[in-house]
Backbone as CSV, one residue per row, in Angstrom:
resi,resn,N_x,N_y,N_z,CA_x,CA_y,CA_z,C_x,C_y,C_z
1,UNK,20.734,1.531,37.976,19.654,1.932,37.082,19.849,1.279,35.719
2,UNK,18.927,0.461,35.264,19.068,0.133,33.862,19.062,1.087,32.900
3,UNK,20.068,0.475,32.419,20.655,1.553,30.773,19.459,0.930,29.825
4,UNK,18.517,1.910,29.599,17.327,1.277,28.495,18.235,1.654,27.230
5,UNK,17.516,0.740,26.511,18.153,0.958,24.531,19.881,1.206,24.285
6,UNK,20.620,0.999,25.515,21.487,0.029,25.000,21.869,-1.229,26.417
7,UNK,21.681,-2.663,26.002,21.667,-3.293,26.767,21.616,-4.677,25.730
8,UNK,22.417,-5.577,26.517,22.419,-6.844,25.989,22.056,-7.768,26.898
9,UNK,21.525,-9.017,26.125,20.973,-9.784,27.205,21.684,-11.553,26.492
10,UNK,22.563,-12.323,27.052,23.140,-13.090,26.745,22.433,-14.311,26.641
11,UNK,21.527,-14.496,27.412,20.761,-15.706,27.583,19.925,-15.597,27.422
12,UNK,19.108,-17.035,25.936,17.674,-16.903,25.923,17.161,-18.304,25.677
13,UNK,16.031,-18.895,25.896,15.340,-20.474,26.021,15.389,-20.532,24.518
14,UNK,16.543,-21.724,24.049,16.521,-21.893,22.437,15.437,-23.460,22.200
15,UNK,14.435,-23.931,21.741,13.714,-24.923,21.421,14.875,-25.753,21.209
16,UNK,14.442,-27.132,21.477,14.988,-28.342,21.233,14.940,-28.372,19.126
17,UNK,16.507,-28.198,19.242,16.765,-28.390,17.589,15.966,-29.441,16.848
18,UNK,15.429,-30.469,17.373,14.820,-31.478,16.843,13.429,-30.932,16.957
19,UNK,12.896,-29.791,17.481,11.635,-29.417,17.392,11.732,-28.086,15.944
20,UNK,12.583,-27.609,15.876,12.993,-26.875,14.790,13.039,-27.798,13.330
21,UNK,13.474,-28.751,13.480,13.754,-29.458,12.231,12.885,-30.028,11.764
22,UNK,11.369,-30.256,12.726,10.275,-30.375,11.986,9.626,-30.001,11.207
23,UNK,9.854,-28.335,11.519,9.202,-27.831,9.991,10.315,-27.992,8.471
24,UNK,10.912,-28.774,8.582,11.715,-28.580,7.621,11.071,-29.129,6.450
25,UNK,10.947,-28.795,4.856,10.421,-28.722,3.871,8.536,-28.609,4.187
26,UNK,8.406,-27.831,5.210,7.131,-27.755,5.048,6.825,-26.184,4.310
27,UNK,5.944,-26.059,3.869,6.033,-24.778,2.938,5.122,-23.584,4.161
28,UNK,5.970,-22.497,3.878,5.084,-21.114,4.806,3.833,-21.306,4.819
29,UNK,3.711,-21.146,3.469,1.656,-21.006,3.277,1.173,-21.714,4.191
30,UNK,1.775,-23.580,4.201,0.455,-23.994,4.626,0.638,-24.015,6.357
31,UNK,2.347,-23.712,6.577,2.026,-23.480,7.849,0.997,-22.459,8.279
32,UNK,1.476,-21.212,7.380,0.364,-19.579,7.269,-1.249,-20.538,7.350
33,UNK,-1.261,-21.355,6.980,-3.047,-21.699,6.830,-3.099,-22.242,8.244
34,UNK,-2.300,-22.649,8.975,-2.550,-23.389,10.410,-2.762,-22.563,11.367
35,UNK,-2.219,-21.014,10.859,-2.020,-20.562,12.255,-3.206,-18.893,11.825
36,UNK,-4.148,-18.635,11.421,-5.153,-18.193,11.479,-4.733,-17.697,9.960
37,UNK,-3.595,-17.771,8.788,-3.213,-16.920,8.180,-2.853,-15.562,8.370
38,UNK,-2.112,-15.316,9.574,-1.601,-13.945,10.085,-0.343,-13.926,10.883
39,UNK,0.427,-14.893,10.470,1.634,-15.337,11.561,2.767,-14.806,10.492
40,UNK,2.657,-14.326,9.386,3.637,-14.010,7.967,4.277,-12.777,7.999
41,UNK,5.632,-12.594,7.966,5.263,-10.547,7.784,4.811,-10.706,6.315
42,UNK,5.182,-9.305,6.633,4.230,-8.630,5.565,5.025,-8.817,3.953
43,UNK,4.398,-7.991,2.625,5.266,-8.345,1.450,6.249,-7.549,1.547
44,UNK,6.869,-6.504,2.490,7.788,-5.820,2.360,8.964,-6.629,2.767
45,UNK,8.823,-7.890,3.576,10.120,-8.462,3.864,10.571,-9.490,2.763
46,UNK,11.343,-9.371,1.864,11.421,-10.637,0.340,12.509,-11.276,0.790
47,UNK,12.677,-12.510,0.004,14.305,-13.249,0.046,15.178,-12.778,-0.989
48,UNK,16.408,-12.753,-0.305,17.612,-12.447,-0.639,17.954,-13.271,-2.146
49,UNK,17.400,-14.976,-1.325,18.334,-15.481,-1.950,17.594,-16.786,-2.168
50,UNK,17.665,-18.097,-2.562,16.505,-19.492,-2.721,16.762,-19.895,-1.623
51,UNK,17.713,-19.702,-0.638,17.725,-20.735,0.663,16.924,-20.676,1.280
52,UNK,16.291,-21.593,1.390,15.116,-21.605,2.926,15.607,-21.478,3.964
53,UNK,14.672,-20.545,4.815,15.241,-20.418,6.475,14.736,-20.965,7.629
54,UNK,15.223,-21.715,8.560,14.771,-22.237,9.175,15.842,-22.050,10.737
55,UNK,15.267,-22.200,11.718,15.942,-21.345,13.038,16.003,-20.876,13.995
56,UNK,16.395,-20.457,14.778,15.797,-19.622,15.882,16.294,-18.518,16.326
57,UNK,15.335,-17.608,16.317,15.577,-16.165,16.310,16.437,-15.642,17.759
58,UNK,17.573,-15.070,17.076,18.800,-13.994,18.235,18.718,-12.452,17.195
59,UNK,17.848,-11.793,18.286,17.193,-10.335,18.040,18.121,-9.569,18.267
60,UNK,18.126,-8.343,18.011,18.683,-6.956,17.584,17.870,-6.199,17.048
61,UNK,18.092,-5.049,18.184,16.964,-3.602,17.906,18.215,-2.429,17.516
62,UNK,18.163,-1.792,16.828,19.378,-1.198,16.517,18.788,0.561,15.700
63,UNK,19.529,1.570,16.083,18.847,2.774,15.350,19.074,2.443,13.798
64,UNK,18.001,3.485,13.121,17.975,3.060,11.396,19.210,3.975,11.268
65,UNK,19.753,2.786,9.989,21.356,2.829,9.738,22.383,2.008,10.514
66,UNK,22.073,1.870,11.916,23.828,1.469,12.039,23.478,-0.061,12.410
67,UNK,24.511,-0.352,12.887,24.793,-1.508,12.697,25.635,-1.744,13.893
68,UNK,26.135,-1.308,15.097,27.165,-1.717,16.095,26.593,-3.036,16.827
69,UNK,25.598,-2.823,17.159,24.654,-4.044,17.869,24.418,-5.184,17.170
70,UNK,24.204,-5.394,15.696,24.345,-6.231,14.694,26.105,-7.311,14.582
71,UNK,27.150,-6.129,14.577,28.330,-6.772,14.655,28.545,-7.701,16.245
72,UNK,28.020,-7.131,17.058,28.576,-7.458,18.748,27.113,-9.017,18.548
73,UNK,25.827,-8.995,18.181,24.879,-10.159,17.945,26.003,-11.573,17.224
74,UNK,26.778,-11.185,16.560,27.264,-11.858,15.501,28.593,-12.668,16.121
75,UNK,28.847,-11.803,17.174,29.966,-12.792,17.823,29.586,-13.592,18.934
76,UNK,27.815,-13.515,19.133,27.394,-14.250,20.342,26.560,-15.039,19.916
77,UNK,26.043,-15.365,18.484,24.592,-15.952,18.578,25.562,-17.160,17.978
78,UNK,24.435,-18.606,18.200,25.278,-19.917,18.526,24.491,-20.427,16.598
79,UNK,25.360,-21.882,16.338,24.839,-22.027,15.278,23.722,-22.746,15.567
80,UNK,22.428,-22.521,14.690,21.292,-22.739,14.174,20.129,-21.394,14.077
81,UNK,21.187,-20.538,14.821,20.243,-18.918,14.965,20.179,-18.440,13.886
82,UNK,19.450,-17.520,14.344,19.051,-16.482,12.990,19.106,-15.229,13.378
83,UNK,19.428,-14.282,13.152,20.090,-12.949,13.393,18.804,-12.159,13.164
84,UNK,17.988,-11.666,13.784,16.769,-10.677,13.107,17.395,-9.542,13.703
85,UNK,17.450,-8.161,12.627,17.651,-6.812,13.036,16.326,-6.425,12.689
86,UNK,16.060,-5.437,13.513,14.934,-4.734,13.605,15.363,-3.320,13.970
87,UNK,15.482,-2.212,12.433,16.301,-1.181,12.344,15.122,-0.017,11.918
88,UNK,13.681,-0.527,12.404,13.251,0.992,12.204,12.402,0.934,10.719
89,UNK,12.487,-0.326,9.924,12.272,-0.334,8.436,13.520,0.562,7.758
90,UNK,14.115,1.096,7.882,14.993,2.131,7.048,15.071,1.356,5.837
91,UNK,15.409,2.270,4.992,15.915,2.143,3.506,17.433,3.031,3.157
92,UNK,17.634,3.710,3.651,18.804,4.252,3.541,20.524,4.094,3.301
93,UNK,19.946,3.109,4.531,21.616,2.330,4.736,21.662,0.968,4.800
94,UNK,22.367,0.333,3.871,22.455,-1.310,4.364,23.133,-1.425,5.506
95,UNK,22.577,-2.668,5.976,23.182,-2.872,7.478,23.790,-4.208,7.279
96,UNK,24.229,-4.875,6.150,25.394,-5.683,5.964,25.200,-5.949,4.674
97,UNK,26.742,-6.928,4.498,26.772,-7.559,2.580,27.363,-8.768,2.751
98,UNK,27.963,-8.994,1.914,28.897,-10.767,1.930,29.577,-10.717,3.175
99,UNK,30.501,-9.964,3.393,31.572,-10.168,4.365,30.346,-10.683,6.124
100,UNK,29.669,-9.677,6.479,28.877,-10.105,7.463,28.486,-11.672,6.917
101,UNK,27.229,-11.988,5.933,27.015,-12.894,5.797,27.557,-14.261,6.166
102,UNK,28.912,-13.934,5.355,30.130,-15.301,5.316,30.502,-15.400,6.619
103,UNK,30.565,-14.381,7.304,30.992,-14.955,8.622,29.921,-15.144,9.748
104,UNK,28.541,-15.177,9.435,27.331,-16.062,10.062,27.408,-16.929,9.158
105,UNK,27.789,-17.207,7.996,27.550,-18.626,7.667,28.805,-19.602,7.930
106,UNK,29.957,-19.537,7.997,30.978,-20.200,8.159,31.184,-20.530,10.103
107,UNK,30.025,-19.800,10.562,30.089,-19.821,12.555,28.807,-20.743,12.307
108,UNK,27.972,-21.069,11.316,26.996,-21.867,11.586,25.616,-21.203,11.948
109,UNK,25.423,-20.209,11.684,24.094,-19.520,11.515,23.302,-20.060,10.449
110,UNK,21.469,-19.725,10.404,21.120,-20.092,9.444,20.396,-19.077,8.543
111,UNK,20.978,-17.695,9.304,20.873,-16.506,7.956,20.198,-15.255,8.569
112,UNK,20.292,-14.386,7.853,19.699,-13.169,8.693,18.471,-12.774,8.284
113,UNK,17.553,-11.710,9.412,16.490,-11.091,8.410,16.249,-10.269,9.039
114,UNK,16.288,-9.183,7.959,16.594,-7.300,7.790,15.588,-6.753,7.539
115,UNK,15.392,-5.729,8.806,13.970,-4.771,8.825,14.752,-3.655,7.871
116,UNK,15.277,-3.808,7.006,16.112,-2.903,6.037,16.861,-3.238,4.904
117,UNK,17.352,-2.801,4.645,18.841,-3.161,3.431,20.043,-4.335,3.866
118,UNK,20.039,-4.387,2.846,21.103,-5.168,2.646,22.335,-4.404,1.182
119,UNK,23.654,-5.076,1.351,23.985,-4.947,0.020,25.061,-5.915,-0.212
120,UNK,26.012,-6.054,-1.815,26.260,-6.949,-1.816,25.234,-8.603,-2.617
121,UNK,24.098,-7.715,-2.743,23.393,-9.036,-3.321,23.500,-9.583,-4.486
122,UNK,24.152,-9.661,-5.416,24.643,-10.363,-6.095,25.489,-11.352,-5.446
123,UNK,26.024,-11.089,-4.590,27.069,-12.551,-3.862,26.063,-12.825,-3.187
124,UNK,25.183,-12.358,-2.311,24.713,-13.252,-0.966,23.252,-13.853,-1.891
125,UNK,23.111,-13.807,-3.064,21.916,-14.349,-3.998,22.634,-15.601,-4.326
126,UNK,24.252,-15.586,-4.405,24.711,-17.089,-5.167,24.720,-17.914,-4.120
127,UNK,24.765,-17.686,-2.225,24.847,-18.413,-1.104,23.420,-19.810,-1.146
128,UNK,23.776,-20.641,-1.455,23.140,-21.935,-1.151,22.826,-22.583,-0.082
129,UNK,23.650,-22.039,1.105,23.661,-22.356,2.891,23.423,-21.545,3.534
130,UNK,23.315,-20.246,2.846,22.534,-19.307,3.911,21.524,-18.593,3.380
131,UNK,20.264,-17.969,4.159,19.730,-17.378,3.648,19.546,-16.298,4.417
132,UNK,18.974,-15.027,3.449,18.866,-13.633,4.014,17.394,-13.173,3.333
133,UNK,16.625,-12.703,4.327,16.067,-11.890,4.151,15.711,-10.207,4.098
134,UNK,15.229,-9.321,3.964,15.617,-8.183,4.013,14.311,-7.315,2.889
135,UNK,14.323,-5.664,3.332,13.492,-5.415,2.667,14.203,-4.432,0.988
136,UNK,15.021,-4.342,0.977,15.852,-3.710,-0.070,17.357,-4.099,-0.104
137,UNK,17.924,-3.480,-0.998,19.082,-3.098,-1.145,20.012,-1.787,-1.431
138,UNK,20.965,-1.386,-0.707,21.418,-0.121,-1.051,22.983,-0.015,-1.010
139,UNK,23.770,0.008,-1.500,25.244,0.596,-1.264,25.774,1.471,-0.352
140,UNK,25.271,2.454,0.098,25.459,3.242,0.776,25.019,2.338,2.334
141,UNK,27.026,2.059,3.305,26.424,1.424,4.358,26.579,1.985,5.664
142,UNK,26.542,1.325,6.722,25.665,1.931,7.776,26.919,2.505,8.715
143,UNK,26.581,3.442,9.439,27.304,3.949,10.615,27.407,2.496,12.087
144,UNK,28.508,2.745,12.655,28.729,2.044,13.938,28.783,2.542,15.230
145,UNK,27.648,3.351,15.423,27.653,4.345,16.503,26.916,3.691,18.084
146,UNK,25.809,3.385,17.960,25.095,2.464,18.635,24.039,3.520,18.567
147,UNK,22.996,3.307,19.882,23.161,2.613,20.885,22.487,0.870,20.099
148,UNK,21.775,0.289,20.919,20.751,-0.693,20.606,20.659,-1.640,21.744
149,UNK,19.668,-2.827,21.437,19.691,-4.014,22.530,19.688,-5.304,21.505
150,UNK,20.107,-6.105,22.417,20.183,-7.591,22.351,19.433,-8.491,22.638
151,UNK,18.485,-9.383,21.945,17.665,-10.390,23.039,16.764,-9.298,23.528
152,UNK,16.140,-8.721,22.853,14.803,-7.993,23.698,13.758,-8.135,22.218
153,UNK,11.646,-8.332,22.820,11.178,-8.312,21.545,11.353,-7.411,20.647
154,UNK,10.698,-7.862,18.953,11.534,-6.810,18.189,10.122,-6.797,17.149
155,UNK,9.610,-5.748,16.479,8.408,-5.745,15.584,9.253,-5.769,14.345
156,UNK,8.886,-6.642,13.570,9.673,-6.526,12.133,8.828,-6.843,11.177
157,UNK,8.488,-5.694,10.440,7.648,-6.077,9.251,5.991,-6.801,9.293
158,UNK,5.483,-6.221,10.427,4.281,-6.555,10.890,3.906,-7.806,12.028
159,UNK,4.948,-8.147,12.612,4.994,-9.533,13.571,6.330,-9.128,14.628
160,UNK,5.590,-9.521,15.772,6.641,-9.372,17.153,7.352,-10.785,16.554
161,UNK,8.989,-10.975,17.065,9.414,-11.448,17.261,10.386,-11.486,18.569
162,UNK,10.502,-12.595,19.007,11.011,-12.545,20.093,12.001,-13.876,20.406
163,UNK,13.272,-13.148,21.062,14.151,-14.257,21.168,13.797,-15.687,21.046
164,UNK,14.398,-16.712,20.596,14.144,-18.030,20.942,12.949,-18.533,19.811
165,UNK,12.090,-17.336,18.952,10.766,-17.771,17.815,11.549,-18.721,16.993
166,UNK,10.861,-19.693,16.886,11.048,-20.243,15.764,11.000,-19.715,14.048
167,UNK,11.441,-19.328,13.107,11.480,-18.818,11.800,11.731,-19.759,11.018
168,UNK,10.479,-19.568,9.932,10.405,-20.322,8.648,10.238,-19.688,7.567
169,UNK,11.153,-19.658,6.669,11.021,-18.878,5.700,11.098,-19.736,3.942
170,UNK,10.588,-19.114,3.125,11.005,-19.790,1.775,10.457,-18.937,0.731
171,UNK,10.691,-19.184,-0.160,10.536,-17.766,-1.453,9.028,-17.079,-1.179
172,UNK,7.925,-17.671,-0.633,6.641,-17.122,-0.169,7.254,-16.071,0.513
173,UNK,7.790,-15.837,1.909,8.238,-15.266,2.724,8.418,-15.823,3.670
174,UNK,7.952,-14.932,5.201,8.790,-15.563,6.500,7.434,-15.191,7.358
175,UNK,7.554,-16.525,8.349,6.794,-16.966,9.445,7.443,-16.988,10.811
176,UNK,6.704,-16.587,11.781,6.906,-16.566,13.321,6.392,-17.809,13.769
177,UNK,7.197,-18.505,15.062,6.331,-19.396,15.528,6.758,-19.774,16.977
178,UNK,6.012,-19.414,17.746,6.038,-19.366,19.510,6.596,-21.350,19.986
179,UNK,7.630,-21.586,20.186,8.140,-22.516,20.676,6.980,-23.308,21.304
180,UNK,6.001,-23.144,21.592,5.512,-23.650,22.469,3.927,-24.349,21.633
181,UNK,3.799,-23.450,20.542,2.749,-24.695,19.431,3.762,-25.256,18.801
182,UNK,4.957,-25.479,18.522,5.328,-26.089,17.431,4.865,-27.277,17.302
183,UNK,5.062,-27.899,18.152,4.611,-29.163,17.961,3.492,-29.249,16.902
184,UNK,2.278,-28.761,17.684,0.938,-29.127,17.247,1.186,-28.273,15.566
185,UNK,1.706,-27.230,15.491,1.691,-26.796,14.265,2.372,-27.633,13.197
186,UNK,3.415,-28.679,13.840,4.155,-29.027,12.980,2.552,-30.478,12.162
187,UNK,2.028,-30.827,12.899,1.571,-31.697,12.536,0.523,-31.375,11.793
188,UNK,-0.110,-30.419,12.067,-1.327,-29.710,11.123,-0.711,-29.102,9.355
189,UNK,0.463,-28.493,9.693,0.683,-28.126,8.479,1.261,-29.508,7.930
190,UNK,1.983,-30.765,8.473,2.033,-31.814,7.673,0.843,-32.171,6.812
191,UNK,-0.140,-32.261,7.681,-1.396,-32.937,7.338,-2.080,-32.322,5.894
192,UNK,-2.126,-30.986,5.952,-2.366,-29.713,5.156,-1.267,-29.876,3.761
193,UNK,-0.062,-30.583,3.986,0.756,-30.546,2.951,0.540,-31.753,2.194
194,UNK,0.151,-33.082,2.760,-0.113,-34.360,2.014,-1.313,-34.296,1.161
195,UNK,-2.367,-33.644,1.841,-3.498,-33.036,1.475,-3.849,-32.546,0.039
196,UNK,-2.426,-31.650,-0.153,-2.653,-30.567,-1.589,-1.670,-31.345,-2.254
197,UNK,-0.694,-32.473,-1.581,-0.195,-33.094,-2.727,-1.295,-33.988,-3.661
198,UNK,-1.928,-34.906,-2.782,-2.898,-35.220,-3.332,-3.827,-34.648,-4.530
199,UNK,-4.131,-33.586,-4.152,-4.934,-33.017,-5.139,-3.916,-32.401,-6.405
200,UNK,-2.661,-32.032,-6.087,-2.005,-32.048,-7.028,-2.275,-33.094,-8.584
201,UNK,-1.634,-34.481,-7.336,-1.886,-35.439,-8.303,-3.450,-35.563,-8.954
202,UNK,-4.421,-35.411,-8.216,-5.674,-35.698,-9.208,-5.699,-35.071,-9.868
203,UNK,-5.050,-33.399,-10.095,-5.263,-32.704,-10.800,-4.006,-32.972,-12.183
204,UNK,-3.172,-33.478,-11.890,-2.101,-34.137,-13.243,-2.576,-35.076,-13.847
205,UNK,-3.630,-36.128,-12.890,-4.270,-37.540,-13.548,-5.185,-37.352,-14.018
206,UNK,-5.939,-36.047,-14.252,-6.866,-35.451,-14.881,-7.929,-36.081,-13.964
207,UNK,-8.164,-36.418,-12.848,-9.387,-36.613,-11.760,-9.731,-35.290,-11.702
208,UNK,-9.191,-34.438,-11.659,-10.021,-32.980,-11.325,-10.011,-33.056,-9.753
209,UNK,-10.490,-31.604,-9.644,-10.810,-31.024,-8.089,-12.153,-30.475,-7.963
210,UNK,-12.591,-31.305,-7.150,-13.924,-30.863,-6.728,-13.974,-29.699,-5.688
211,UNK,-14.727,-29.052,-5.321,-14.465,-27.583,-4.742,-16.300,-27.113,-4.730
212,UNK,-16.815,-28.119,-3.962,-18.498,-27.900,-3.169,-18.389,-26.509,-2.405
213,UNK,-17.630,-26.261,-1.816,-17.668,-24.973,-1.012,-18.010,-23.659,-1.638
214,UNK,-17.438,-24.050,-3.263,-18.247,-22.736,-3.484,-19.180,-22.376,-3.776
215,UNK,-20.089,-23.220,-4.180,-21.480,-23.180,-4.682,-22.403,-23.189,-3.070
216,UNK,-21.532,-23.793,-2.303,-22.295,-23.510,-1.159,-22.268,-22.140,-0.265
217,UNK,-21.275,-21.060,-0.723,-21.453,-20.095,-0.171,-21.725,-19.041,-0.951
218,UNK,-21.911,-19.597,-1.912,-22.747,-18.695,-3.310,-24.388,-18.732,-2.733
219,UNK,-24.573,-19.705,-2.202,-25.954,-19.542,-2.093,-26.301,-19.551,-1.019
220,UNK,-25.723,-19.373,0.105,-25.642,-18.639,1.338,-25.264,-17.056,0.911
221,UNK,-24.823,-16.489,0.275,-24.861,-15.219,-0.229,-26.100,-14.677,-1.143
222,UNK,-26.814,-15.909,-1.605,-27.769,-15.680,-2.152,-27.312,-15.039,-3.591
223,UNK,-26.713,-15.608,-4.023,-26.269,-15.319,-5.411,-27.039,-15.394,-6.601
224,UNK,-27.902,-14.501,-7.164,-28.391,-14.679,-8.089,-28.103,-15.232,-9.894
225,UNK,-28.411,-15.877,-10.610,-27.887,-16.445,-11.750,-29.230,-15.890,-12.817
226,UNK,-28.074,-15.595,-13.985,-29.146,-14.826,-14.919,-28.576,-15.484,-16.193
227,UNK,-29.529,-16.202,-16.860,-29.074,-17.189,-18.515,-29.310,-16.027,-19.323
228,UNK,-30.237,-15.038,-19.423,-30.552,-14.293,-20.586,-29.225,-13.515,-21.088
């Protein structure tokens, strides 16, 4: 009989690292603009720290507060993962600080992200190679009781995630992304990024930005204009 809610699952389909490294310096947003603008959690999940995250998600469902399933994730997930706990949202208890951190970053992880606390952030804010996400911070830390699972989907902060997602994160926040558009996403949000550099520049060379769309749905709204 399967033991539900506590159970680990060792093996999961990780994307070809070279399909991961495509999104690299592409910014959330404009991936967020490729993919209907709803692929983001929400503002409750912030960064830790300036590192961008980039990766592939090794899940953990764990009760709010502890952390046993978090420590046992940490001696199995390979480097380029990303550790997502998914603890319930709690605020109560951090569910790690530096010491966890340093030792996903020194095994080659590329950072965690916490349906909860963290603590310790003053050190894991100075980390330059790893990044953490998370929705608070608290001192008070977590029990090691269990139960939890491993490698099973996980809702965090308004978005399923699920073993093997691709994660992109950067001071905007953090993005989901199903192995299986990357591709095509990677190329749309390129396209989307050369795009607004451009207009960047016209807008430094003093060309200005033209922006027809809005006058055109001003008057598809039927917008009335009054001089008096």
């Amino acid at each position: 009989m399967a033991n539900v809610g506590c159970r680990v699952y060792s093996k999961i389909n990780r994307p070809d690292p070279k399909l991961v490294e495509g999104f690299k310096g592409l910014p959330v947003a404009n991936i967020d603009d490729c993919m209907g603008r709803i692929a983001c959690c929400n503002h409750s999940l912030v960064p830790m720290n300036k590192t961008p995250l980039l990766g592939t998600a090794f899940t953990v469902r764990c009760p709010e507060g502890d952390n046993l399933m978090f420590h046992k994730a940490l001696s199995m997930a390979q480097p380029g993962d990303v550790l997502v706990i998914a603890a319930g949202g709690s605020m109560n208890r951090s569910l790690c600080g530096e010491i966890m951190s340093t030792q996903a970053r020194v095994s080659g992880l590329k950072g965690f992200v916490i349906d909860g606390c963290i603590r310790d952030k003053d050190e894991i804010a100075e980390m330059t190679d790893f990044s953490v996400y998370a929705k608070g911070v608290t001192p008070n830390g977590p029990y090691k009781n269990g139960p939890g699972e491993i490698n099973v989907p996980v809702s965090v902060c308004g978005q399923v995630i699920n073993p093997g997602d691709i994660l992109v994160g950067d001071g905007d926040g953090l993005l989901v992304i199903k192995p299986e558009e990357a591709a095509e996403l990677i190329e749309k949000a390129s396209a989307v990024k050369v795009m607004e550099d451009g207009q960047k520049a016209d807008l430094i060379s003093g060309k200005g930005l033209k922006k027809p769309w809005i006058e055109e749905k001003l008057t598809a709204l039927g917008c009335e204009y009054i001089d008096d």
